[in-house]
N, C-alpha and C positions, 0 to 999 in steps of 0.2 A: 627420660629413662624408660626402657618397655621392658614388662614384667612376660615372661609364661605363665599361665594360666590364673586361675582364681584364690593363688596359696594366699593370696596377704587379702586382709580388709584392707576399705579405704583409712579406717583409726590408722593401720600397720603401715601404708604407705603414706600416710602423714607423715609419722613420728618417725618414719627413715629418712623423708627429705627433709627432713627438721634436722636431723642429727649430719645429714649431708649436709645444708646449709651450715651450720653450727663448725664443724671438720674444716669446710672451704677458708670459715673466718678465719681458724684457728692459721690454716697454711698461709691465708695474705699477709696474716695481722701481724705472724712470723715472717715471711716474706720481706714485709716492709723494715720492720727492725734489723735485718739482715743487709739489706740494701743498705739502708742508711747508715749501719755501722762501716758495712765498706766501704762507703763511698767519702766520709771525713774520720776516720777513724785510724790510728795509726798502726803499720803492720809491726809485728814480732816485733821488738827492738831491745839490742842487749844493753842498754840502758837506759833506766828508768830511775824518776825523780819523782818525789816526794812534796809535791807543791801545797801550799797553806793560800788560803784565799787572804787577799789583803782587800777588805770592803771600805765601808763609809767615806765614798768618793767625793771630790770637793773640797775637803776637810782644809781648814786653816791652816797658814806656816805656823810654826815655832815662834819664840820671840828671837832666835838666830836667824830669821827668815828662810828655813828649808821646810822640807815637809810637805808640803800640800801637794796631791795629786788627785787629777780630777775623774778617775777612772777607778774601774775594778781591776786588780791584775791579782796573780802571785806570784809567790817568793819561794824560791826552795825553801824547803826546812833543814835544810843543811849548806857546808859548803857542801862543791864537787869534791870528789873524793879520788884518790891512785886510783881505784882497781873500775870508775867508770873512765879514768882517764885512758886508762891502759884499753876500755874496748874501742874509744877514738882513733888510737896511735895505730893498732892494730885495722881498724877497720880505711882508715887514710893513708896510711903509712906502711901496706904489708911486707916491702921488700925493704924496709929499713933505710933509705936514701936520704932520708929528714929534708927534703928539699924545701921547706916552708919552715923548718925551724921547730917544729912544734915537741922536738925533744931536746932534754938538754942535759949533759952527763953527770950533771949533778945530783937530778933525781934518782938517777944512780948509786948516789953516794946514802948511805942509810945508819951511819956514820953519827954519832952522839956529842961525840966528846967537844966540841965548839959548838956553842948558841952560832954561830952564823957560816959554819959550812956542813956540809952534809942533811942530813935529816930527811933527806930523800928516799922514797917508798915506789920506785919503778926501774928494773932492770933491764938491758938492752943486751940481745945476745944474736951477734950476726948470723950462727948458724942454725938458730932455729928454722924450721919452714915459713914460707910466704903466709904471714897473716898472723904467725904466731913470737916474732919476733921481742916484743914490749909486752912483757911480767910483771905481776907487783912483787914486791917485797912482801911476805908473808907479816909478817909482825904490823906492817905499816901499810893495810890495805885499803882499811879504813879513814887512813888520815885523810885530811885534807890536802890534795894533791899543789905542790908548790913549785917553785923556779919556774911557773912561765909566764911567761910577757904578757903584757896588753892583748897583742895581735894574736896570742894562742886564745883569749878569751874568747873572743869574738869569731873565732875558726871554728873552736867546739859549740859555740853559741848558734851559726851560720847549718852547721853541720844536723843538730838538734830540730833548728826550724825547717831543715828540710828532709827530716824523715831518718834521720843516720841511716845505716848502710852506706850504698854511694851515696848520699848527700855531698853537696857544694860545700866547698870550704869558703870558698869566694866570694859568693852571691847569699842570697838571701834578706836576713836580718840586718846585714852591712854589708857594701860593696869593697874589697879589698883587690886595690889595681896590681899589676907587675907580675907576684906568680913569686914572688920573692918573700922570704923573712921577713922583713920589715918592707911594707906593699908604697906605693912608688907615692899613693894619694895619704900616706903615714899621718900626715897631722891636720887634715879635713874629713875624718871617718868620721859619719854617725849615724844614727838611726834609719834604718828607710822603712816609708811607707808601710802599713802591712806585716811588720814583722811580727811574728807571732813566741818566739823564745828568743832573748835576748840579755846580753849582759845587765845588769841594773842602771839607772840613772840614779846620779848625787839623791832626787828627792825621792825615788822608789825606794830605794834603801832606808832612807832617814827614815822615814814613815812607816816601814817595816819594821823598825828598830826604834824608832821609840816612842810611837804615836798609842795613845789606846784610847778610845771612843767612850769607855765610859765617863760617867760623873766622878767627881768628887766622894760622893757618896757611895755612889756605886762599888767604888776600891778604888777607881782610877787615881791620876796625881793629886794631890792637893793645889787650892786655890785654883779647881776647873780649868789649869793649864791643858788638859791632856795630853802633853808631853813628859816625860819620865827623861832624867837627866844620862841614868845608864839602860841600854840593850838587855836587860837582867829584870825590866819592870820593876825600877828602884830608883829610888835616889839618895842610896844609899850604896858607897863604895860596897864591891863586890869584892867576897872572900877568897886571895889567892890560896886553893888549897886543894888537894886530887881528888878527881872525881869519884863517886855522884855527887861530893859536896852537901852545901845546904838548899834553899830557896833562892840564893844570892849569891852563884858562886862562879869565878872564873880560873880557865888557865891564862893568867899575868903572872908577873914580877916574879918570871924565874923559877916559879913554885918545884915543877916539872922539870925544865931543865928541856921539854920534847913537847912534839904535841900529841894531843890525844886521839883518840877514836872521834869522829864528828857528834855529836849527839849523849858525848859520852856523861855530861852537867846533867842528869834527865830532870833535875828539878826545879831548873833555871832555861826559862826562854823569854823572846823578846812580847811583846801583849798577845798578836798574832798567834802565836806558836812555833816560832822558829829558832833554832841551836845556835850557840856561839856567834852572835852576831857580836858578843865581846871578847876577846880573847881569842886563844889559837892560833889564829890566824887574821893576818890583814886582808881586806878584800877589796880587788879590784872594782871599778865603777866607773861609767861611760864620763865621766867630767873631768875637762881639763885641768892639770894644774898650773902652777905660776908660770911657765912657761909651756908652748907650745910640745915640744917633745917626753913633758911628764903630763901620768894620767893619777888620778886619785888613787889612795886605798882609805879605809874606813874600816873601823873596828878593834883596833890594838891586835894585841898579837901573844902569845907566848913570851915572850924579851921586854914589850912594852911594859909600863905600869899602868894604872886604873885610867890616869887624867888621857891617853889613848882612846878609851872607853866613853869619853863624856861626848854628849852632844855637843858641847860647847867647842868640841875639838877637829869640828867639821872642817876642811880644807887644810888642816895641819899636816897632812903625811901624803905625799907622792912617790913615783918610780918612773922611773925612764920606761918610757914605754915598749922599746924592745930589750929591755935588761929583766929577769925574774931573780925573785930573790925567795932565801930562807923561809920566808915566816909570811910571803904573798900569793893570798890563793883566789879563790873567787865562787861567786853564786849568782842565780840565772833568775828570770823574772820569766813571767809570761803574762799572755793574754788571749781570751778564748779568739779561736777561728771566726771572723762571721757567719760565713758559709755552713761552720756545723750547727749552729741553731737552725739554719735555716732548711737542712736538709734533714733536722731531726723533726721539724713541724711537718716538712714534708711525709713525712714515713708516716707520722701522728696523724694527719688529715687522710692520707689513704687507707689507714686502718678503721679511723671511724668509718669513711664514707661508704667500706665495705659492711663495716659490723650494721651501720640502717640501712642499707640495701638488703642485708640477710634478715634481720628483724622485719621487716616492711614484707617480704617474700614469706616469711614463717607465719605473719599475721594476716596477707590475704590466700593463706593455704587452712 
């Protein structure tokens, strides 16, 4: 840098390239943080989820034999809900064509008076504009969004892993052949490689629902099980009764008659901290049932009673996998990016490697 004339001592021209060096840091150090967030960091997105970390990886089965999972992931703390379904439908679906199925006019129906039609909380209206087509139901925005299949799971699941907006309904988290409703490879879908938000697995779920890590002592179950028999961190039948309830309480046995807001128990979750993984609603999950063309649900539901609710009741409830139903909804798992740790070390090492370059420069100045 050249100065005119003799205004500054050399004290004065220190302590400004001090403060220049110091300014430079401050722009890389920003810099790097910037980069790195755009570089694995997801853009704008109009829906957004609530994930709880499900830790102490490795962990033992049950004495049902589920449970154990050798990894860190999370779990939504809710189900999915209408009104982020509705930015799906809208955002895949803008001209209303339903060519994949992923609406169904039931959802439509918002309709009370029968436990098993209606209760639907999403309106379909052909002549809204392109993109604006699928509405919630005001009353029913919240709920957990129901009547769809298997293969909507894993659409919106697919769609999520790749950034919504355009994202792929097809690819991603699971490969889905055909271009059809029900996809041509229907009953060999699963997992692929790499996927980063996905439907849950039988044991992500179990574990999410009713594993808790501590002792005996701690609070945790008795007899150092660390299994708890209900989703409610109890083993103790959960009170059918309207929400907030108690510390133990669910929407079962008809209490309601509907279901609720997600989250709406706020004083009952599973150890983790996740809502209704009893009650409400049933929840879809990547495991086959007794047959080839039914997929699991788990959790009881609104209609159900408690014994729904129990671990012990793992493998008792399926659905045809392109049929949705009343009281069947679902919730999403994940698992960190690789690549973003490793592009956040990256940012982190060129921030240091600027900051002792500027220190190293200020101390032979």
């Amino acid at each position: 840098m050249a100065w005119a004339g003799n205004t500054f001592s050399r004290l004065e021209l220190h302590m400004n390239d001090i403060q220049h060096a110091t300014a430079r840091n401050r722009v890389f150090a920003s810099f790097c943080l910037c980069c790195t967030i755009s570089l694995f960091a997801s853009p704008a997105s109009a829906v957004t989820i609530a994930w709880v970390p499900v830790g102490n990886p490795s962990n033992a089965n049950d004495l049902t034999g589920y449970g154990a999972v050798a990894y860190n992931y999370s779990i939504d703390k809710y189900d999915v809900t209408n009104s982020q379904y509705v930015e799906f439908l809208n955002a895949k679906d803008p001209n209303g064509t339903n060519s994949l199925g992923l609406y169904s006019s039931n959802m439509g129906d918002s309709s009370t008076a029968s436990l098993f039609t209606g209760h639907g909380g999403i309106a379909f209206t052909p002549s809204n504009p392109a993109g604006t087509k699928y509405s919630v139901i005001a009353s029913n925005a919240n709920h957990p969004v129901t009547w769809v299949t298997w293969y909507d799971t894993l659409r919106f699941a697919n769609w999520l892993n790749n950034g919504q907006g355009n994202g792929d309904t097809e690819s991603g988290a699971y490969t889905l052949l055909g271009g059809t409703p029900t996809p041509s490879n229907a009953f060999s879908i699963t997992r692929n490689a790499g996927a980063t938000v996905f439907l849950t697995s039988q044991n992500e779920w179990y574990k999410a629902a009713y594993y808790d890590p501590r002792t005996t002592a701690q609070g945790g179950p008795p007899a150092g099980g660390h299994y708890w028999l209900y989703p409610t961190t109890s083993n103790t039948e959960p009170t059918a009764e309207a929400p907030p309830g108690s510390s133990n309480s669910a929407n079962i046995n008809q209490v309601l008659g509907d279901m609720t807001n997600v989250g709406a128990y706020a004083g009952t979750m599973s150890p983790y901290g996740a809502f209704d993984m009893g009650g409400n609603v049933y929840q879809w999950n990547e495991a086959l049932g007794s047959v080839s063309s039914l997929r699991e649900v788990l959790g009881g539901s609104y209609i159900t009673g408690s014994g729904a609710l129990q671990s012990s009741f793992i493998g008792g409830a399926g659905g045809e996998a392109d049929m949705g139903a009343v009281a069947d909804g679902f919730r999403l798992a994940t698992v960190p990016e690789p690549s973003s740790f490793a592009l956040a070390a990256l940012g982190l090492a060129g921030s240091i490697v600027w900051r002792r370059r500027a220190a190293a420069h200020e101390s032979a100045n």
